[in-house]
C-alpha positions as a Markdown table, in Angstrom:
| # | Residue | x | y | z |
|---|---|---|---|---|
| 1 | Unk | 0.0 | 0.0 | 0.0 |
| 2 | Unk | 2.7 | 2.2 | 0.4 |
| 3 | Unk | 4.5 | 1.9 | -2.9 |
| 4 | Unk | 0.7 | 2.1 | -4.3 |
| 5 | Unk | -0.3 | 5.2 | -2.5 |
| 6 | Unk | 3.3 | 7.0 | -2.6 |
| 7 | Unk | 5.6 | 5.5 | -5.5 |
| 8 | Unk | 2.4 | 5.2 | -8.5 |
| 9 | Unk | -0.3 | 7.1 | -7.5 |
| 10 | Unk | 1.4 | 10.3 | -8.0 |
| 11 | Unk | 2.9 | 9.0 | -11.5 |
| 12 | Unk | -0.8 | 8.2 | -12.2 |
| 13 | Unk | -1.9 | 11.2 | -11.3 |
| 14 | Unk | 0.3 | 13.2 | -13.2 |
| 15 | Unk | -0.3 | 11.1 | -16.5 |
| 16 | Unk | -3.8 | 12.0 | -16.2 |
| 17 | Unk | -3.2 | 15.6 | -15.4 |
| 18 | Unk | -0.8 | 16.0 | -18.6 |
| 19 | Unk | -2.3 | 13.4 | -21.2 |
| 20 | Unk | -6.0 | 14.3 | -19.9 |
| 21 | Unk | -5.2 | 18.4 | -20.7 |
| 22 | Unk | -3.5 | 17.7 | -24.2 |
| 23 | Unk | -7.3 | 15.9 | -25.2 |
| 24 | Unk | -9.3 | 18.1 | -23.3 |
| 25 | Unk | -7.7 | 20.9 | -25.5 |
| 26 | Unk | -7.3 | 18.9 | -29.0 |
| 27 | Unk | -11.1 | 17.6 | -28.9 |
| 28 | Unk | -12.7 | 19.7 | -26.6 |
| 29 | Unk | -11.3 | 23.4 | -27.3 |
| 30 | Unk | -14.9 | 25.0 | -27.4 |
| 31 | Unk | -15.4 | 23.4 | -23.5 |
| 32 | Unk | -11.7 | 24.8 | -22.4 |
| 33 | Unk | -14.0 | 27.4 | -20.4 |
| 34 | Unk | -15.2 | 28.1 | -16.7 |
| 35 | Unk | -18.6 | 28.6 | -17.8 |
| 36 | Unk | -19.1 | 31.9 | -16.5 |
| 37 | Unk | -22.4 | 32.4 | -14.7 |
| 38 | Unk | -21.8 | 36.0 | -14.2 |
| 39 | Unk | -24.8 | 37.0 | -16.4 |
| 40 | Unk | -27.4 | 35.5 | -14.3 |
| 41 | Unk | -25.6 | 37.6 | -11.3 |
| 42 | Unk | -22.5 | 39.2 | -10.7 |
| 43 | Unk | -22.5 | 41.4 | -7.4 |
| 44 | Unk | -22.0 | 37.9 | -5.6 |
| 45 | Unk | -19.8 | 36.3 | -7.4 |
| 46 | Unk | -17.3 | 40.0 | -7.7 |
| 47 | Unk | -17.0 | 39.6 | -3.8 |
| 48 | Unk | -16.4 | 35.6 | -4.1 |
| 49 | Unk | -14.6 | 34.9 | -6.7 |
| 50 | Unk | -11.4 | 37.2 | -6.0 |
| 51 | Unk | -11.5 | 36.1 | -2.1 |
| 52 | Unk | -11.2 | 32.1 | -4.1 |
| 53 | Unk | -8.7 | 33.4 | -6.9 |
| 54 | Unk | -6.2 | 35.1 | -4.4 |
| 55 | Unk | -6.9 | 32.7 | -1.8 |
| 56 | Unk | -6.0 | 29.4 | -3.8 |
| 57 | Unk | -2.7 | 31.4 | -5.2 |
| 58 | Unk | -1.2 | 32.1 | -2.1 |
| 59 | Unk | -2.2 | 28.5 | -1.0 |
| 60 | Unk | -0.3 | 27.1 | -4.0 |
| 61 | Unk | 2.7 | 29.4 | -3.6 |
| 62 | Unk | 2.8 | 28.6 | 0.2 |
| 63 | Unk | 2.8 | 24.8 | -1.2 |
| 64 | Unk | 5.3 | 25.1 | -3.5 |
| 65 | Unk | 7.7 | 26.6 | -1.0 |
| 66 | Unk | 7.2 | 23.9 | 1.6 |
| 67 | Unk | 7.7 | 21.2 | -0.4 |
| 68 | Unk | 10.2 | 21.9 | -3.2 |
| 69 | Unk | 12.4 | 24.3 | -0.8 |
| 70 | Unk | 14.7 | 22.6 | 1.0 |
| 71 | Unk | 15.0 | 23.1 | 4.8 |
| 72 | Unk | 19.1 | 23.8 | 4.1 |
| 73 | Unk | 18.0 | 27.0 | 1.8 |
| 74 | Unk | 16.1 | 28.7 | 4.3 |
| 75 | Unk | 19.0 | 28.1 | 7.2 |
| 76 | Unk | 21.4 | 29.2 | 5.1 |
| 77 | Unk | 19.2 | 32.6 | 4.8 |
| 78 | Unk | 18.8 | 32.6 | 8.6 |
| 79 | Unk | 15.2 | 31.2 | 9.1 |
| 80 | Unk | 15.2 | 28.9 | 11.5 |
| 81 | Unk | 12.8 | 26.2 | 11.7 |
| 82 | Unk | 10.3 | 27.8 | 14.6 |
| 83 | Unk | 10.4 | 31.4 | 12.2 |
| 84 | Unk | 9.2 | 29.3 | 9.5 |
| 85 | Unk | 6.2 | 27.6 | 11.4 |
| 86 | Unk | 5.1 | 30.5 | 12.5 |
| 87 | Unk | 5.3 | 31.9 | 9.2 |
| 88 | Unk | 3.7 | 28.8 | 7.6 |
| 89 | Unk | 1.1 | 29.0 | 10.6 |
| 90 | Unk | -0.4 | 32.2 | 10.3 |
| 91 | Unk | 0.4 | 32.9 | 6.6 |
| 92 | Unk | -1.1 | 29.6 | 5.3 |
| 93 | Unk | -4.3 | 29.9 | 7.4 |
| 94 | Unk | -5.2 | 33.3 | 6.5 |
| 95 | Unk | -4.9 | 32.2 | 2.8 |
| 96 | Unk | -6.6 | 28.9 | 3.8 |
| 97 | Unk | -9.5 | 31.2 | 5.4 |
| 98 | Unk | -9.7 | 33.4 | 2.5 |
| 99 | Unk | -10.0 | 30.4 | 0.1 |
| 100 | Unk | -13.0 | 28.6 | 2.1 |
| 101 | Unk | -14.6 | 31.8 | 2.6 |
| 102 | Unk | -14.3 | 31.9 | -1.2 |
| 103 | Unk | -15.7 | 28.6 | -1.8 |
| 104 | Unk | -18.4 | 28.7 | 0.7 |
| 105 | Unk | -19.8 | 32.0 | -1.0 |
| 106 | Unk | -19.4 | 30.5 | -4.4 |
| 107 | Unk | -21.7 | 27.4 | -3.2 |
| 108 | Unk | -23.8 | 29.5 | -1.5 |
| 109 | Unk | -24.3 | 31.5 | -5.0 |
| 110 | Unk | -24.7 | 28.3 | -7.0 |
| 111 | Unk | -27.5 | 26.7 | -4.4 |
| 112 | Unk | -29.7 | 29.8 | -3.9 |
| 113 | Unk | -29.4 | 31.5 | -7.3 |
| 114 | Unk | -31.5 | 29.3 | -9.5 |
| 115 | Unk | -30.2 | 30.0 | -13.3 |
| 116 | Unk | -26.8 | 29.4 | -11.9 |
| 117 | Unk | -28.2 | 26.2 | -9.9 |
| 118 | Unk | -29.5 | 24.9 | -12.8 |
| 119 | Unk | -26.3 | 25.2 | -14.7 |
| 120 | Unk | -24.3 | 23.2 | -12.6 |
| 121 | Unk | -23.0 | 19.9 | -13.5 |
| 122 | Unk | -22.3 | 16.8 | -11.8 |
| 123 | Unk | -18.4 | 17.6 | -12.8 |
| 124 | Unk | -18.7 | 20.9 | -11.5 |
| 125 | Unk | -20.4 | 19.3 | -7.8 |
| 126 | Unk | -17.5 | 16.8 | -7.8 |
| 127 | Unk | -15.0 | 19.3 | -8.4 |
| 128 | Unk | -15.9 | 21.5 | -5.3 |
| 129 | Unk | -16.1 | 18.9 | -3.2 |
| 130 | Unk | -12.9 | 17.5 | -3.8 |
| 131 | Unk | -11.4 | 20.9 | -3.9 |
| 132 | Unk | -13.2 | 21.5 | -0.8 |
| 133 | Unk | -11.9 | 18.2 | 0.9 |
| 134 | Unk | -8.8 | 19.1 | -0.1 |
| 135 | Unk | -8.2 | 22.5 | 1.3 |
| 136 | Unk | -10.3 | 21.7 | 4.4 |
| 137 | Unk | -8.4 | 18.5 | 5.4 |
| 138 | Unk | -4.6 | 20.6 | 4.7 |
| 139 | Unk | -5.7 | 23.3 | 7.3 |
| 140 | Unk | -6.6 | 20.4 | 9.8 |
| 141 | Unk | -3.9 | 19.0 | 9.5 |
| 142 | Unk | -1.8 | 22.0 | 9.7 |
| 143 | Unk | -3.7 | 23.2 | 13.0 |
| 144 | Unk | -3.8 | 19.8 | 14.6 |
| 145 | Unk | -0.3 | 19.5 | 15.0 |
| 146 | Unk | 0.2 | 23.1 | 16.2 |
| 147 | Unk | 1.8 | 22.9 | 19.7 |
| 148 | Unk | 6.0 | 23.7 | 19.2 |
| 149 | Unk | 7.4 | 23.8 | 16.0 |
| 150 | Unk | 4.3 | 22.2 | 14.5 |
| 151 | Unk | 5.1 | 19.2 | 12.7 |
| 152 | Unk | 8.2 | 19.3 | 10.3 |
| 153 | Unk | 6.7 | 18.0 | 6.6 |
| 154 | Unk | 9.7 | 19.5 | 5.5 |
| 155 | Unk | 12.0 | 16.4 | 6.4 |
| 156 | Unk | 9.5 | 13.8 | 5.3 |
| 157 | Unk | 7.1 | 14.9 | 2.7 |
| 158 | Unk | 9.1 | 17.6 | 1.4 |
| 159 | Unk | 11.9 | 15.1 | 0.2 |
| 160 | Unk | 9.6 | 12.4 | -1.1 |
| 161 | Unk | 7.7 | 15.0 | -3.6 |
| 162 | Unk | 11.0 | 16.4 | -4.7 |
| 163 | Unk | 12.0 | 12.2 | -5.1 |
| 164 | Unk | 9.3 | 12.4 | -7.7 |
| 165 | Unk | 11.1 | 14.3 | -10.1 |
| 166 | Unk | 14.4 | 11.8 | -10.2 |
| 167 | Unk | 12.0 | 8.8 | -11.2 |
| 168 | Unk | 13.2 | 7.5 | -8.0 |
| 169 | Unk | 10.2 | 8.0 | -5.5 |
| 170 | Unk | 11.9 | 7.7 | -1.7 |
| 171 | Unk | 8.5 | 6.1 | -0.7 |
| 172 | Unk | 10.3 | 5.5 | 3.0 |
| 173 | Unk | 10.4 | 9.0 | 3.5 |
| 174 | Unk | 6.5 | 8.6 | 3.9 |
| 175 | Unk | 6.6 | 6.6 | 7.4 |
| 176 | Unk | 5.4 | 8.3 | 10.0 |
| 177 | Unk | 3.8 | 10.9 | 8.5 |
| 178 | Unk | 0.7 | 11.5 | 10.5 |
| 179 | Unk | -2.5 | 10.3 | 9.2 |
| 180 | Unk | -4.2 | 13.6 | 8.5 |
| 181 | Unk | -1.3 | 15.0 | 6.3 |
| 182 | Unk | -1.4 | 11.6 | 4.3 |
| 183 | Unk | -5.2 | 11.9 | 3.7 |
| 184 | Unk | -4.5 | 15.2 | 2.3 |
| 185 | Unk | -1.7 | 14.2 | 0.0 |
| 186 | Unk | -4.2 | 11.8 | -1.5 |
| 187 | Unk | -6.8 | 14.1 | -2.2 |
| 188 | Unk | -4.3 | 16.1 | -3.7 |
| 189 | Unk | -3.2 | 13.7 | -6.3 |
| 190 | Unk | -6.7 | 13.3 | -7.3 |
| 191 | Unk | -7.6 | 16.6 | -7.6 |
| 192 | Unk | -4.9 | 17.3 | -9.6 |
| 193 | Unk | -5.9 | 14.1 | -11.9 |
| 194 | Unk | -9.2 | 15.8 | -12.1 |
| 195 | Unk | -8.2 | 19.3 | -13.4 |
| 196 | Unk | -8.4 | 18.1 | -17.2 |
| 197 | Unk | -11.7 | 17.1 | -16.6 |
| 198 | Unk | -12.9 | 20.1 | -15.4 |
| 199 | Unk | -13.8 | 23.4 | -15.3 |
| 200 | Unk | -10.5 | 24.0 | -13.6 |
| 201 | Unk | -8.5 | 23.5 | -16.9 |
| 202 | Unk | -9.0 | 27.2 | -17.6 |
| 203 | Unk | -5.6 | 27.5 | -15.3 |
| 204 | Unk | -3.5 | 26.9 | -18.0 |
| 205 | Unk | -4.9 | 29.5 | -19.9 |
| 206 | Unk | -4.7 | 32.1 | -17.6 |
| 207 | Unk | -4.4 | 36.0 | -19.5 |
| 208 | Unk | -1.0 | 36.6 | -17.9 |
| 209 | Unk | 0.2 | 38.1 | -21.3 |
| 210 | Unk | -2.3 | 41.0 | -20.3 |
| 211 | Unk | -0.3 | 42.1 | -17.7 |
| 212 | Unk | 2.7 | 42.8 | -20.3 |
| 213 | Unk | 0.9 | 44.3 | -23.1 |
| 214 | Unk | 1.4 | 47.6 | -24.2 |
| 215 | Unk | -0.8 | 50.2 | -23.3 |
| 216 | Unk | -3.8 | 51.3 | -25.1 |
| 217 | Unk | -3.9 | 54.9 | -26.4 |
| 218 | Unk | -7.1 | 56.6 | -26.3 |
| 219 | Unk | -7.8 | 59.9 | -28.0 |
| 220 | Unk | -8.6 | 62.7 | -25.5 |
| 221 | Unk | -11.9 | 63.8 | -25.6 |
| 222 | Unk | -12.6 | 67.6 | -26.9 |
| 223 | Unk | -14.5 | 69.1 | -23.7 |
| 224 | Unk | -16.2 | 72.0 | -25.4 |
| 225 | Unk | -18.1 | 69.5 | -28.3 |
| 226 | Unk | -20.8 | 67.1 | -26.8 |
| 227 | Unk | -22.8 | 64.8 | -28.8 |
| 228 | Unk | -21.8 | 63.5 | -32.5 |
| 229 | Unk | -20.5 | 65.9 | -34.6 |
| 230 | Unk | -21.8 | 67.8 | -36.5 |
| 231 | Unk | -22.9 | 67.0 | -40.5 |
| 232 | Unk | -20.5 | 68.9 | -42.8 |
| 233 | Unk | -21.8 | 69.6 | -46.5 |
| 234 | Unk | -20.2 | 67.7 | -49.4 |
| 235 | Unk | -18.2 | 64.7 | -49.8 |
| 236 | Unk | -15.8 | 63.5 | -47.0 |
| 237 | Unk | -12.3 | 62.2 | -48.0 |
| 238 | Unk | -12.3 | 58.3 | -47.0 |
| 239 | Unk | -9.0 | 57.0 | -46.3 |
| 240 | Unk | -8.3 | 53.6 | -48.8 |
């Protein structure tokens, strides 16, 4: 079961993530959307759905650092390991917070709005509640094992999912690792196998050009005409 849970189900799980995206987008480009409800109402979903954006991008950074940062990199810029579960504390449950505050609303939109109820799939229900499961049981996990320094994910976990990369999965590096954290790995990997699938493929096609593009120059506007202007007699030059 180990080897299963911690040597091929993250090997499975990326398979599906990359193989499932590259169909999703060769035979399915017109679907590659979120389905935006935001014409059946929007002064909801404005509050909720930057509280879920902002939310889940600080929870990924705050993952990425944990795991794939190794314990040696922050010593050697002088954060010790009680700085950085304090830091991890309090940083990764206000963005935790924000994120279920973010979902909850979104939910609460989707059950009590009834064009955007009636829009909602059985992909899109299993979607939030793996999502849901999955943010939920990391922040348990995280404030279960509070008291101290917390518990150090960084010596077990951390090293097994950089492991992944080398082909060579240190599945031992798994032992011990309290229950709650383990359940939350797991849900992980399957919500990560699920993106392709759903809505939550419009990640990888994120606008983040827009924030490089060049300006757009408008032409200021003459304050003394108002209205259209006016007719001129004759023929008007057209350019060819």
């Amino acid at each position: 079961m180990k080897t299963l849970l911690w040597g091929v189900l993250p090997y499975v799980a990326f398979v599906l993530l990359v193989a499932g995206t590259v169909w999703r987008y060769r035979y399915d480009k017109f679907g590659w959307t979120t389905r935006s409800s935001q014409v059946y109402e929007s002064k909801l979903l404005n509050i909720a759905s930057p509280m879920f954006h902002y939310g889940i991008l600080f929870v990924l950074v705050g993952h990425l650092v944990g795991l794939f940062l190794p314990m040696s990199w922050t010593d050697g810029f002088g954060v010790d390991e009680h700085t950085y579960h304090l830091f991890s504390l309090y940083g990764g449950t206000a963005a935790g917070v924000l994120l279920v505050l973010g979902i909850l609303l979104l939910l609460y939109r989707r059950r009590t709005n009834t064009p955007v109820f009636r829009a909602t799939t059985a992909n899109d229900k299993l979607m939030y509640l793996v999502l849901f499961a999955a943010i939920v049981l990391g922040m348990v996990a995280k404030l279960t094992h509070t008291s101290g320094d917390g518990y150090n994910y960084r010596e077990s976990i951390g090293p097994w999912a950089r492991s992944l990369f080398t082909l060579r999965p240190d599945v031992d590096r798994m032992t011990g690792v309290p229950v709650l954290y383990e359940i939350h790995a797991v849900v992980g990997m399957v919500l990560f196998a699920l993106i392709p699938f759903t809505r939550l493929v419009h990640m990888f096609s994120a606008p983040v050009q827009y924030l490089f593009r060049p300006y757009v120059v408008y032409r200021s506007k003459d304050p003394g005409r108002v209205g259209a202007r006016p007719e001129r007699r004759g023929w008007e030059r057209t350019e060819p």
